[in-house]
N, C-alpha and C positions, 0 to 999 in steps of 0.2 A: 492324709487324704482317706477318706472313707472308703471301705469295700462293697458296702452293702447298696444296691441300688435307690432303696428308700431314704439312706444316709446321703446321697451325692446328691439326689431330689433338694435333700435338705439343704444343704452349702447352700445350693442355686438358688433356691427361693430367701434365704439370709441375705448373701449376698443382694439381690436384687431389692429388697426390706430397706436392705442399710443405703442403698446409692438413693433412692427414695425418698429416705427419713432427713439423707445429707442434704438433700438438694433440697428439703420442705425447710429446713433448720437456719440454712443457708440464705436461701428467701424470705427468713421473716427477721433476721439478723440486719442482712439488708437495709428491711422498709425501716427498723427501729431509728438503726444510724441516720438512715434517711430524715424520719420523723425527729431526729435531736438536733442535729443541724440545722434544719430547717426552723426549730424553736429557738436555737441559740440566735439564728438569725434578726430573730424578733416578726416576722413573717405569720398571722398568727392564720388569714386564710387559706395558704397553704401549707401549715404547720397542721391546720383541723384536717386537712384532706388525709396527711398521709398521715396521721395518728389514729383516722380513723382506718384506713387500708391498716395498719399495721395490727391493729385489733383487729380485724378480720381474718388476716392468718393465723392472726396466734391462737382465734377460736378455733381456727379450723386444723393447726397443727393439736391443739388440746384434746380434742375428737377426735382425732387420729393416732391419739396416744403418745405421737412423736415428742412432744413437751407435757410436761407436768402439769394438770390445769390449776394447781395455788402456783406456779414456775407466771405461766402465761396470768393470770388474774393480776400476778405481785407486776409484772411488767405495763399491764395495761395500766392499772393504779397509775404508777410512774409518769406512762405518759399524759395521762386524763390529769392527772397533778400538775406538771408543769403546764401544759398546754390552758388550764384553769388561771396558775396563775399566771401567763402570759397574757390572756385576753381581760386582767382583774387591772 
């Protein structure tokens, strides 16, 4: 544990970073499962809802630096792929 006041500032605001980044990570993990099942299903108007929700986080976690933006690009690909040839 740090001694210096400016260092213990730091822990806190890390820590609070990381519970942040979990919980962003966590919720776009989520919508994807969400959005594959829902394409396995063969479902393709609400397979496009939440493909498109799930692209929405993942820009929004790439902007925030939490994911990679070629990480979130290579995943949107994926879904916009299947979900393309689901409605083909």
């Amino acid at each position: 544990m740090p001694n210096i006041k400016s260092s213990k500032k730091d822990v806190i605001r890390s820590r609070q970073r990381r519970l942040r980044n979990l919980n962003v990570r966590s919720q776009v993990k989520t919508w994807i499962r969400k959005a594959r099942v829902e394409l396995r299903s063969g479902e393709a108007v609400a397979a496009g809802e939440l493909v498109r929700t799930a692209s929405r986080l993942l820009d929004k976690g790439a902007a925030k630096g939490i994911i990679h933006r070629r990480q979130a690009a290579r995943r949107k690909s994926r879904l916009a792929r299947q979900l393309a040839r689901l409605q083909a």
